[in-house]
N, C-alpha and C positions, 0 to 999 in steps of 0.2 A: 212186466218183463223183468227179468233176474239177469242186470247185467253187471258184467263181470269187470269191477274198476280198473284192475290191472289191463283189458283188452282195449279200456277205452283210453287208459295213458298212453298204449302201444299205437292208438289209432291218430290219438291229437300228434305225437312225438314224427308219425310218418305226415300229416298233412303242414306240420309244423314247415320241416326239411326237404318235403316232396318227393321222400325217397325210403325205401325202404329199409336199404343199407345203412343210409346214416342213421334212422330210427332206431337199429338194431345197435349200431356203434355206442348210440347215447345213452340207450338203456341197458348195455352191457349183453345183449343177447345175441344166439345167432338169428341170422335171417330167415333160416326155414320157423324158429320158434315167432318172429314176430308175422311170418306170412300165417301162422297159423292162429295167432291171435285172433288175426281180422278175417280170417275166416271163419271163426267160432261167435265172433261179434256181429256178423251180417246173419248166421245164421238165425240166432236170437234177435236180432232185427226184422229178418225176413225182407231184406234188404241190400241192393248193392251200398256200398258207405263210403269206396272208393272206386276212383278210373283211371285209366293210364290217357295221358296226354303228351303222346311226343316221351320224353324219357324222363318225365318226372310222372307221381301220383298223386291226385288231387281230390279236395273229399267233393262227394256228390251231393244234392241238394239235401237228401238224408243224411250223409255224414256231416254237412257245416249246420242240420237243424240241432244232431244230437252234441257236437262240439262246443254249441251256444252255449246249450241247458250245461253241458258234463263241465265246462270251463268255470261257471259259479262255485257246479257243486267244490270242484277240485279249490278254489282261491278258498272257500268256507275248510274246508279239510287241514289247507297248507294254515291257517290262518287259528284254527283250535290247536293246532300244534306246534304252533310259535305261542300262542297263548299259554300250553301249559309247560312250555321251556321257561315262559315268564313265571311262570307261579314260581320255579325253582330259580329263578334269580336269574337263569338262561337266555342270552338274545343270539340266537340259531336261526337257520335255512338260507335260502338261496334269493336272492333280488339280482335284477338286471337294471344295470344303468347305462343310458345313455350320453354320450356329451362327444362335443369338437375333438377335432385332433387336439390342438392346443389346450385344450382345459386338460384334457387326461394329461398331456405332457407336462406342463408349468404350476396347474392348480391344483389336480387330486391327488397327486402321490404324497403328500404328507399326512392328509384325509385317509387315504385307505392303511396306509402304515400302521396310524393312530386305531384304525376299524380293526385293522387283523391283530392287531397285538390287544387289545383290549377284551374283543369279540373274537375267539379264534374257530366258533363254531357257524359262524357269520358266512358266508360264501357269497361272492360278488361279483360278478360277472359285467365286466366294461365291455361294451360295442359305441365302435365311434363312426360319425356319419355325420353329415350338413343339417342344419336344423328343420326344415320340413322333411326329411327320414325320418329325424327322429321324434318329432312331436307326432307323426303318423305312426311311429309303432308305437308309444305311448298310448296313443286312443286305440288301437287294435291289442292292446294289451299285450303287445310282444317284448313291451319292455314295462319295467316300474315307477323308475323314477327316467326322467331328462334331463340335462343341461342343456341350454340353448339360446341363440343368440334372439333377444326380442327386436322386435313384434311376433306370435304365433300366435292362433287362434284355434279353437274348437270349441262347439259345445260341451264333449265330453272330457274337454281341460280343465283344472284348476291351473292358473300360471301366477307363480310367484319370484316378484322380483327380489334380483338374488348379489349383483355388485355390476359396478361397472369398467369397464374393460379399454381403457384408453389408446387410442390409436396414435402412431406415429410415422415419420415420412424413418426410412432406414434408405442408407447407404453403405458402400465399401469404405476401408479405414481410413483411405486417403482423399475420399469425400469432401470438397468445401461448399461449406453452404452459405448462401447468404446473408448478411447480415447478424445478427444474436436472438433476432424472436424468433417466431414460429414460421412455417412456412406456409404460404398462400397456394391456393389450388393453382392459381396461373403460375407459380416459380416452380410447382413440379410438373406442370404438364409440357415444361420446356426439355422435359427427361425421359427416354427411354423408360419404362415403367413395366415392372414384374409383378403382377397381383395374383390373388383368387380366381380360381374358373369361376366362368358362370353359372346360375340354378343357385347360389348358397346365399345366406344373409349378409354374409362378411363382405362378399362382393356389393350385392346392393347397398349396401351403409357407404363402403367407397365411393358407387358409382353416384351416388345424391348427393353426396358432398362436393363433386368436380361439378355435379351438374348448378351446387346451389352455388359454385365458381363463377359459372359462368364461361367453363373452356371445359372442351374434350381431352382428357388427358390422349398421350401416345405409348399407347397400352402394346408390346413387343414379345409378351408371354403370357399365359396365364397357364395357373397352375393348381391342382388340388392338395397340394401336400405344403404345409407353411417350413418346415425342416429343407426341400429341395427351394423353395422362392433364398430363401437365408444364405445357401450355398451359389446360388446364382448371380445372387446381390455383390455377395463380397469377392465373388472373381470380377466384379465391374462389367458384369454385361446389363445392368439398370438397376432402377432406383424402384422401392416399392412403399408402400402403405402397409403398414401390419400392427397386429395388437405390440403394445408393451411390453407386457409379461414373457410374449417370444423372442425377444431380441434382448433382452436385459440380460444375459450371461454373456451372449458374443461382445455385449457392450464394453461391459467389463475387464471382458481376454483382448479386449481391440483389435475384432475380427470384424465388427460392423461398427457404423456412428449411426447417431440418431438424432432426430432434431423433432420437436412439436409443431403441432397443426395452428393453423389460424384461417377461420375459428378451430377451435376445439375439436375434437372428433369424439366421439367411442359410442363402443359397441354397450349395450345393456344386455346383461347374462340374468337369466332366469331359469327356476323349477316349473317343470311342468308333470303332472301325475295325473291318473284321470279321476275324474270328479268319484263315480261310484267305487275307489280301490280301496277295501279293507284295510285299517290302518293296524297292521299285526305290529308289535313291538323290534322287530328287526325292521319293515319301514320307518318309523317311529324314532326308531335311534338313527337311521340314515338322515331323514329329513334335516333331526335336530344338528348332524354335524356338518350338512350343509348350510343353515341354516349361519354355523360359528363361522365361514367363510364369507358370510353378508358382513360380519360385525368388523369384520379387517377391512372394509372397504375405505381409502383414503390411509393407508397405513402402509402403503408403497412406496416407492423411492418415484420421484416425479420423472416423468418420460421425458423431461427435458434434460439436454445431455449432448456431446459429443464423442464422445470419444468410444391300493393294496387289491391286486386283481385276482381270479385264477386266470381267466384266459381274455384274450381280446380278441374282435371279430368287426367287422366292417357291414354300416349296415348300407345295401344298395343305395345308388345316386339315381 
């Protein structure tokens, strides 16, 4: 069969979106050129390769057999041509990473700053999501790299641990807390409390530490976005649990207070990529500057206290 690579980008790009329109948006074409791709691509199939379901398009058992095989070929293809950018001293193309709200906010933008001014032929694409989104488009290869809150598993994972991410009780400014140590799961579950929705890790990590209390916290919100918990906090409608690295600016403006846990808390942040992913030199340089973010770990200011993308995209809960 002589089939025609361009019809089979135009084919992965619609099963990708579910749609034909967006296919057409992303590969810069019209609509009737991409309908007519995949018409020229089943013909040389001798094959339906797509179906309408409801008002998306989705590939057929023929279309996810040839998407399998054409998805290698395509990583080998992208993969000889970051190879020969590297021959010329070039780290070029496009990577998709995933991570939390929070990391993209507090951790990577000094990271991709560093990417785009150094590598400006680099193109990176951030999508943010709870960490089983994202360690699942990881193995479905919809994404490259991961951020993510450990524990995640898969076969088709490498996970590497990557810093850890200290949790802390947060209050409004005029906050008093108990005593000068840390706060006990029984002294906050005496308080209205705004946390994480549920389904995410950042909640579970929460939810095992009141449980290893010994008390059910009074849990009066939850929420999926850590920027509206922050906003909620500090008009004094309750008190929350959240990473460090999110509250440490309002800390400092004294729009929120914070106080440490007893015991201890935090989250462990790690890479995850799949085990067979071609390591082309544009991942290669990613890794390694993720990698400079492990070695700052402990080189924070202690949570104890009082007082480079193009686009981003959200990946389903």
């Amino acid at each position: 069969m002589d089939l025609n690579p361009v019809h089979v980008r135009t084919l992965r790009e619609i099963a990708r979106h579910g749609s034909f329109s967006r296919a057409a948006e992303r590969l810069r074409l019209s609509q009737p050129a991409v309908s007519l791709h995949v018409r020229q691509l089943e013909a040389r199939c001798g094959t339906a390769l797509l179906e309408r379901v409801g008002r998306r398009a989705l590939p057929t058992r023929a279309g996810a057999l040839l998407l399998e095989h054409a998805g290698r070929a395509f990583a080998e293809l992208e993969a000889a041509q970051e190879a020969l950018r590297h021959l010329r001293g070039v780290v070029a193309g496009q990577l998709r990473l995933g991570t939390g709200a929070t990391a993209s906010i507090h951790l990577l933008p000094p990271l991709l700053r560093r990417l785009r001014t150094r590598y400006p032929e680099l193109e990176l694409i951030v999508v943010t999501g709870n960490a089983p989104a994202i360690a699942a488009a990881v193995a479905a290869n919809e994404l490259d790299v991961g951020i993510v809150i450990l524990p995640v598993s898969g076969r088709q994972l490498v996970v590497t641990p990557l810093r850890q991410d200290p949790m802390v009780a947060v209050g409004p400014p005029g906050q008093a807390w108990p005593g000068r140590g840390g706060l006990t799961a029984a002294e906050l579950a005496r308080h209205p409390l705004i946390v994480y929705e549920r389904g995410g890790t950042t909640r579970r990590v929460i939810d095992d530490w009141f449980r290893r209390g010994g008390v059910r916290p009074r849990i009066v919100m939850e929420l999926g976005n850590e920027e509206a918990i922050k906003k909620l906090v500090g008009a004094g409608l309750g008190l929350s649990v959240s990473p460090a690295m999110a509250v440490r600016d309002e800390v400092r403006a004294g729009a929120l207070r914070m106080r440490p846990l007893s015991p201890a808390l935090v989250r462990r942040l790690g890479v995850v990529r799949r085990r067979d992913k071609p390591e082309t030199p544009a991942l290669r340089t990613l890794l390694a500057a993720l990698h400079g973010l492990s070695e700052n770990r402990g080189r924070g200011r202690s949570p104890a206290g009082g007082g480079a993308a193009r686009s981003a995209r959200r990946v389903p809960r």
